[in-house]
C-alpha positions as CSV (number, residue, x, y, z in Angstrom):
1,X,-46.5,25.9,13.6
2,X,-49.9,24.2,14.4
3,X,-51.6,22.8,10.9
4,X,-55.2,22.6,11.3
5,X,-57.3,19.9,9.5
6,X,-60.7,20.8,7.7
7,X,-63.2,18.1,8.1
8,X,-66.2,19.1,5.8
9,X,-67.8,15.6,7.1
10,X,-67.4,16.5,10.4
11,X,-68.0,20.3,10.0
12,X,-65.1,21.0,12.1
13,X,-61.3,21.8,12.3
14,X,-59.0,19.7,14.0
15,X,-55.3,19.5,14.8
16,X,-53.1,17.6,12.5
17,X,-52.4,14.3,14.2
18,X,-50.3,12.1,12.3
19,X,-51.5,8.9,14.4
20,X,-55.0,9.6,13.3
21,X,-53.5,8.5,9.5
22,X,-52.5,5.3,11.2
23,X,-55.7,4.4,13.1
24,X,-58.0,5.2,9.5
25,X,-55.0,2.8,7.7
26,X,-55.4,-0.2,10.3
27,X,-59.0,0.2,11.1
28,X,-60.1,0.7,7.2
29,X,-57.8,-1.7,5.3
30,X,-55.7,-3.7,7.9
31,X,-52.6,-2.5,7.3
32,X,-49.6,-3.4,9.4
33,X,-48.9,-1.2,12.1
34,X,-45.1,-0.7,11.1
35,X,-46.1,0.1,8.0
36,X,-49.0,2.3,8.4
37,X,-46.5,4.2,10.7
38,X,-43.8,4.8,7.7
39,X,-46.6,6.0,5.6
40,X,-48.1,8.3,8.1
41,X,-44.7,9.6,8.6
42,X,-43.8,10.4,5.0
43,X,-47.4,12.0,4.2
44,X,-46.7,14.4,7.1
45,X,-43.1,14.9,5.8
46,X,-44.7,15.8,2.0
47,X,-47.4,17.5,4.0
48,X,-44.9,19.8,6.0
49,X,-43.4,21.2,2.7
50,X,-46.1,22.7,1.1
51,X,-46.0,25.4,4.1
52,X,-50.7,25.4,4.7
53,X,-51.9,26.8,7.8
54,X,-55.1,24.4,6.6
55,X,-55.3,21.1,5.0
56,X,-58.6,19.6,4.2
57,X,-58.8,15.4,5.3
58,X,-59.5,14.6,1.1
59,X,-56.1,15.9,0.2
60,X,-54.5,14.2,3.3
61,X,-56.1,11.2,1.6
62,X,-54.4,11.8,-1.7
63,X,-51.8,12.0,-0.1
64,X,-52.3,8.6,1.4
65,X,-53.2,6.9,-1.6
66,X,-50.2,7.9,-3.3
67,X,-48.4,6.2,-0.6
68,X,-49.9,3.1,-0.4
69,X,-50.0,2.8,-4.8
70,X,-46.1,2.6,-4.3
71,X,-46.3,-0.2,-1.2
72,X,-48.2,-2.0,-3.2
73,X,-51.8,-1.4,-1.4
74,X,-53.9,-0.8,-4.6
75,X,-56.3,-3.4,-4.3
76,X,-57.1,-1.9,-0.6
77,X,-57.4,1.6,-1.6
78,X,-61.2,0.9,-2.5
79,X,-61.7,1.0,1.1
80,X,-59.9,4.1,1.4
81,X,-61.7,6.0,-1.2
82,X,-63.9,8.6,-1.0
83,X,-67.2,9.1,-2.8
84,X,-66.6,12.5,-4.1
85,X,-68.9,14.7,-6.1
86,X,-66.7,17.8,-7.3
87,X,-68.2,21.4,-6.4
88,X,-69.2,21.7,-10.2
89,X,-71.5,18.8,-10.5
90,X,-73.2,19.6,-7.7
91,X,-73.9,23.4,-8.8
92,X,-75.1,21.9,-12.2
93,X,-77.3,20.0,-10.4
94,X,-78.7,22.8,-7.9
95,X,-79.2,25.5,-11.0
96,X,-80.5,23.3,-13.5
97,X,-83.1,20.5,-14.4
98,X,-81.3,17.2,-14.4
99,X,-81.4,14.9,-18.0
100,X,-80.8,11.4,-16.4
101,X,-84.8,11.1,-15.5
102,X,-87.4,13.3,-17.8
103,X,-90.1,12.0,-14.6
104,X,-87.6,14.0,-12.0
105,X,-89.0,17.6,-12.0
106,X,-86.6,20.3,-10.8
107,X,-86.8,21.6,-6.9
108,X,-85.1,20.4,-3.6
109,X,-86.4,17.4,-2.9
110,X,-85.1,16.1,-6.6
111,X,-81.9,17.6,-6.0
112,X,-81.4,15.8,-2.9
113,X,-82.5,12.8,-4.5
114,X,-79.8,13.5,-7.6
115,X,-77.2,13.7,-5.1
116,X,-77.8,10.8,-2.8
117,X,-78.4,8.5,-5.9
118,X,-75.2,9.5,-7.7
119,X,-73.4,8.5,-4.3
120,X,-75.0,5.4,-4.2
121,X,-74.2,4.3,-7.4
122,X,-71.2,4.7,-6.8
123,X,-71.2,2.9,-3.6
124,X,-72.7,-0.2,-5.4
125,X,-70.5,-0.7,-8.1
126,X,-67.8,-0.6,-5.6
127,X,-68.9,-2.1,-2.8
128,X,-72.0,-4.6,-3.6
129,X,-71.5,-5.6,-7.4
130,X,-68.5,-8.0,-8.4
131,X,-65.8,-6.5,-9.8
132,X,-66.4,-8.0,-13.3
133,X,-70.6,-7.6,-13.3
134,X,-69.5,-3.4,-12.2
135,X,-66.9,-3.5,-15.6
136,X,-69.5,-4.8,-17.2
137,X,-72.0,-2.1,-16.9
138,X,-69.1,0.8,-16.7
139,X,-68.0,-0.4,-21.0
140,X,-72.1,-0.1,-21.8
141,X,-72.1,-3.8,-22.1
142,X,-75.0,-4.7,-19.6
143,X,-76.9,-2.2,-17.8
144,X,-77.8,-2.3,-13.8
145,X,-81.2,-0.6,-13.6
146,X,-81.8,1.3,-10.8
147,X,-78.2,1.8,-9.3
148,X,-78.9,4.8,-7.1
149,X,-82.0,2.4,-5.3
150,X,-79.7,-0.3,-3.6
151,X,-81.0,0.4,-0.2
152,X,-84.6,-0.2,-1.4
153,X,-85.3,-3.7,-2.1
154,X,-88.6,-4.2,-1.0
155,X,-89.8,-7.2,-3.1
156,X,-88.3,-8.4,-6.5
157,X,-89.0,-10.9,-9.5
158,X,-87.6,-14.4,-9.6
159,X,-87.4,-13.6,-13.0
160,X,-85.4,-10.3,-13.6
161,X,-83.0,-11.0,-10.4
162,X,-80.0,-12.8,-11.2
163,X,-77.2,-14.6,-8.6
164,X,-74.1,-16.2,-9.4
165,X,-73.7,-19.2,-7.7
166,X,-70.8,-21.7,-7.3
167,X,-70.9,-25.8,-7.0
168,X,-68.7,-26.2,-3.9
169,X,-68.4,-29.7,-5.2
170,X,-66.8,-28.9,-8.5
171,X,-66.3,-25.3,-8.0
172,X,-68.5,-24.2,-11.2
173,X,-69.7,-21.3,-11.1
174,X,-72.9,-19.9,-13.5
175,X,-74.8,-17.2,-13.2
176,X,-78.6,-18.1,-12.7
177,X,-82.2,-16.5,-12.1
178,X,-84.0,-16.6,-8.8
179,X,-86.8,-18.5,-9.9
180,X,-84.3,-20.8,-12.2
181,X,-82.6,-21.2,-8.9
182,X,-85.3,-22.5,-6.8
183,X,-86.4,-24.7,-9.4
184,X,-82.8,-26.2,-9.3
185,X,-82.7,-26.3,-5.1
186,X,-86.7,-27.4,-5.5
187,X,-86.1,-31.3,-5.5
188,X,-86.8,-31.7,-1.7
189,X,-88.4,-29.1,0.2
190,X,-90.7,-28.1,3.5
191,X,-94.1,-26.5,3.9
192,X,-93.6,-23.8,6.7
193,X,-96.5,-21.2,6.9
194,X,-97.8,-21.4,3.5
195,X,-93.7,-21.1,2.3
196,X,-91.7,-23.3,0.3
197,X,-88.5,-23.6,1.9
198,X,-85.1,-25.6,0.8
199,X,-81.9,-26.2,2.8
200,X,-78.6,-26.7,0.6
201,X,-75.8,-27.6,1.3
202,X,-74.4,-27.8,-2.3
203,X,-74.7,-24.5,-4.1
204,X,-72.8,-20.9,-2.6
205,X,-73.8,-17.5,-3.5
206,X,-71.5,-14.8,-4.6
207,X,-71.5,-11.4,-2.4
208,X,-69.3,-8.2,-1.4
209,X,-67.9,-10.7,1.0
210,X,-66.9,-13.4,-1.2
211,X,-68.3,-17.1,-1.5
212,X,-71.3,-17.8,0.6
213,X,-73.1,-20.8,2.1
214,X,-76.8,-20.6,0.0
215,X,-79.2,-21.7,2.8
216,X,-82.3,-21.5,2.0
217,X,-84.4,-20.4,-1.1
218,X,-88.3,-19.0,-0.2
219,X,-90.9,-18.7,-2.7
220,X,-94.2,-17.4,-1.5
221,X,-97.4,-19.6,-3.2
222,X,-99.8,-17.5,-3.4
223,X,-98.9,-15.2,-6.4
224,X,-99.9,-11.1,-5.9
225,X,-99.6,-8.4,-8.1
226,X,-96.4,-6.3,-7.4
227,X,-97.5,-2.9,-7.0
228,X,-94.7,-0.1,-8.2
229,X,-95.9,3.1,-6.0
230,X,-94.2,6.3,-6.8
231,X,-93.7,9.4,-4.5
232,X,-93.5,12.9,-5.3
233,X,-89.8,13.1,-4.4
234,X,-89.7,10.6,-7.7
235,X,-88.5,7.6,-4.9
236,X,-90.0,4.3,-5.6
237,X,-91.4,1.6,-3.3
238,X,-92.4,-2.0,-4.4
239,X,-95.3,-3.7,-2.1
240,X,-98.3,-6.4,-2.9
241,X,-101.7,-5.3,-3.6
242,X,-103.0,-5.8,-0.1
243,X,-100.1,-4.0,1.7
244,X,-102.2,-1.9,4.1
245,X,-100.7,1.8,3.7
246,X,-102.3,5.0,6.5
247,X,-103.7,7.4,4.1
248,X,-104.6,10.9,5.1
249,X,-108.0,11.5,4.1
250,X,-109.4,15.3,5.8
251,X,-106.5,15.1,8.4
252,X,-107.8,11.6,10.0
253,X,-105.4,8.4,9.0
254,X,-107.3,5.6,7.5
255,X,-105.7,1.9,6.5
256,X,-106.6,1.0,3.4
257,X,-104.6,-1.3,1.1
258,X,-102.3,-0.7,-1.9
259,X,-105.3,-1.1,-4.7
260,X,-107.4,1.3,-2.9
261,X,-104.3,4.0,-3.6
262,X,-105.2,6.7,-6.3
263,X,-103.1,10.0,-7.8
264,X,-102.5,12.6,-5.1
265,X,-103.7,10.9,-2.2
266,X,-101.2,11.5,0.9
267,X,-99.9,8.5,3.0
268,X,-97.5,7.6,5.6
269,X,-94.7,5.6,4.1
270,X,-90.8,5.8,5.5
271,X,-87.7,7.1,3.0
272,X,-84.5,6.3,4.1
């Protein structure tokens, strides 16, 4: 009997290939090849009794996770995890106005947006936020504005942004404010194109990939007005006053800057 495999990420079906469970386990959280092979093995095994003519790749990955729990592979299995929004959300979500954001009105373009950000939050508390900071906002404790707008940093305040950051002297660590930050680093520093610029060689800042060497902390002179511009689709960019955006004005693109932007004009600007 040939089981097939449904791929909904793919849109496709495949053959079930039990070395494709071993080439996902070494290439997505190292395992050892001996041992990814045993697990691969007993997943088909379980797999084979339940008698499908179609098994979709999430429930192979159940499957999978099961496996690696009892080997002792918990701590990997966040690399092996899905970001899954069940059918029922996501019909709740279609059919009727969502109650996170009363500025969100209810048609496509919000629904997609509902989607994508509930799969980015997710992604950041996982993947970009330490463990403890992620806990933290999870028991109502601190909140992390924003979550579902991770990709979208384009400016920020020394003030409001925070960084932990470890003495690799002493090994302290403290959690600390940009601007608090540069003031620290501040004691020696270069003028490079109107920029304050200090090299450390002290100081290492936490990210998803562990301690890292703090380089460099910029602070621009010249302080500008932040402006907050937000789209239709309820999707937010941050630019300076004098950003020059393309504005459609009777079908002919004109560059004018941020200031000059009012209510329900049209301009160019990339989403991702």
């Amino acid at each position: 009997m040939i089981l097939m495999v449904e791929s909904t990420s793919q849109e496709e079906l495949l053959e079930y290939n039990e070395n494709k469970i071993v080439e996902s386990l070494e290439r997505e959280i190292n395992c050892p090849e001996n041992i990814a092979k045993r697990i691969a093995k007993s997943v088909t095994t379980k797999i084979s009794k339940l008698e499908l003519e179609i098994i979709t790749t999430s429930l192979i990955r159940a499957f999978v996770n099961v496996e690696l729990y009892a080997k002792g592979f918990d701590k990997e299995l966040k690399s092996d995890t899905n970001v899954i929004i069940p059918y029922y959300d996501i019909t709740q979500m279609i059919e009727n106005t969502t109650k996170e954001n009363g500025n969100t009105t209810h048609h496509p373009e919000s629904i997609n947006l509902n989607i994508a950000e509930r799969v980015l939050k997710e992604y950041a508390l996982n993947e970009i936020f330490p463990k403890d900071i992620s806990q933290a906002h999870l028991e109502g404790k601190i909140h992390i504005h924003d979550l579902g707008m991770v990709d979208r940093l384009y400016a920020f305040s020394g003030e409001e942004n925070y960084l932990a950051i470890r003495n690799k002297n002493t090994l302290e660590e403290f959690i600390i404010n940009i601007s608090a930050l540069y003031e620290l680093l501040n004691k020696e520093y270069i003028l490079q194109n109107d920029i304050y610029c200090k090299i450390s060689n002290i100081y290492e800042v936490q990210d998803k990939n562990g301690w890292t060497d703090l380089e460099k902390i910029v602070k621009i002179i010249e302080k500008k007005d932040i402006y907050e511009i937000v789209l239709e689709t309820n999707n937010k960019i941050y630019v300076t006053e004098e950003h020059p955006c393309i504005k459609i004005v009777n079908e002919k693109e004109i560059v004018a800057p941020v200031y000059d932007l009012k209510i329900g004009d049209i301009f160019n600007v990339q989403e991702k």
